[in-house]
C-alpha positions, 0 to 999 in steps of 0.5 A, a space after each residue: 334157840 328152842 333147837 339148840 336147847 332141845 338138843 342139849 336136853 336130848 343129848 342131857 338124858 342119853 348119857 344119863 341113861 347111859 350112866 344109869 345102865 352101865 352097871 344093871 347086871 342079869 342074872 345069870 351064869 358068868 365063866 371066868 375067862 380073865 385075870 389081871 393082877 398088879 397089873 399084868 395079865 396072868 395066863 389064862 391058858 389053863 383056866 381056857 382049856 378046861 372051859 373047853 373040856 366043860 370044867 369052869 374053874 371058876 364061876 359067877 351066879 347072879 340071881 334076881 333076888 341080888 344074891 351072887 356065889 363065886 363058885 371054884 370047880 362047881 363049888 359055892 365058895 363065896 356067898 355075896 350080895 350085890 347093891 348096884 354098886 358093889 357086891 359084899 361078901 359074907 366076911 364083909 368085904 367089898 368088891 367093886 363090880 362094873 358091866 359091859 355088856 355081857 361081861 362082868 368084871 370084879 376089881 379090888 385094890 390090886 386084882 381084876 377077875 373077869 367073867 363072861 356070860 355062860 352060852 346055853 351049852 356052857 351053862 349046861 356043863 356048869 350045871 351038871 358038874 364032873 365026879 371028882 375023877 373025872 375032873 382030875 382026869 381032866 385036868 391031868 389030861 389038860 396040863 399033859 396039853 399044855 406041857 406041864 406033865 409029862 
């Protein structure tokens, strides 16, 4: 009986260790590199190959103060806050957030943006941004790839 009980107890703060850990987030910088909107994936060919050329078309930094920014192109486009729950946005919003290792994935009604954590390299790109030339050079250069423009 004192075995069975043990185990149970043993197996008891596993998971709740497990519940307790699934949503600690690093801080960090986090590359976008999925979306999910309605329920459909959309293409993200074009967000994968700018990445690759070190333009981060969009981008999550998580600080050890619980601040956060959505950054677009290099930009600070959205201040958040984060509680362990879910972040808020400066307006008020809420965005339910949840971890797996070193992703992390911001969901709301209908959308569902994931972000990958940046490598050392990548994370030295995103913190050296491109001039606005070469950004659209780039990004001229990446639609050209893929057929877009000719």
């Amino acid at each position: 009986m004192k075995k069975v009980l043990a185990l149970l107890l043993a197996l008891v703060m596993v998971f709740s260790l497990t519940a307790c850990g699934g949503a600690k987030l690093s801080a960090g910088s986090y590359k976008l590199t999925k979306m999910i909107a309605d329920g459909e994936e959309q293409d993200t060919d074009y967000i994968q190959q700018l990445a690759a050329e070190g333009v981060f078309f969009a981008a999550l930094v998580i600080n050890d103060d619980k601040t956060a920014a959505l950054k677009m192109f290099g930009e600070d486009d959205e201040k958040l806050t984060f509680d362990g729950k879910q972040f808020t946005a400066d307006n008020g919003d809420k965005i339910n957030y949840t971890v797996d290792g070193d992703n992390i994935t911001l969901k709301d009604s209908s959308t569902s943006m994931i972000f990958k954590k940046m490598t050392d390299a990548e994370k030295k790109e995103f913190d050296n941004p491109k001039s606005d030339e070469e950004l659209t050079n780039i990004m001229i250069k990446v639609l050209q790839d893929m057929g877009a423009l000719e």
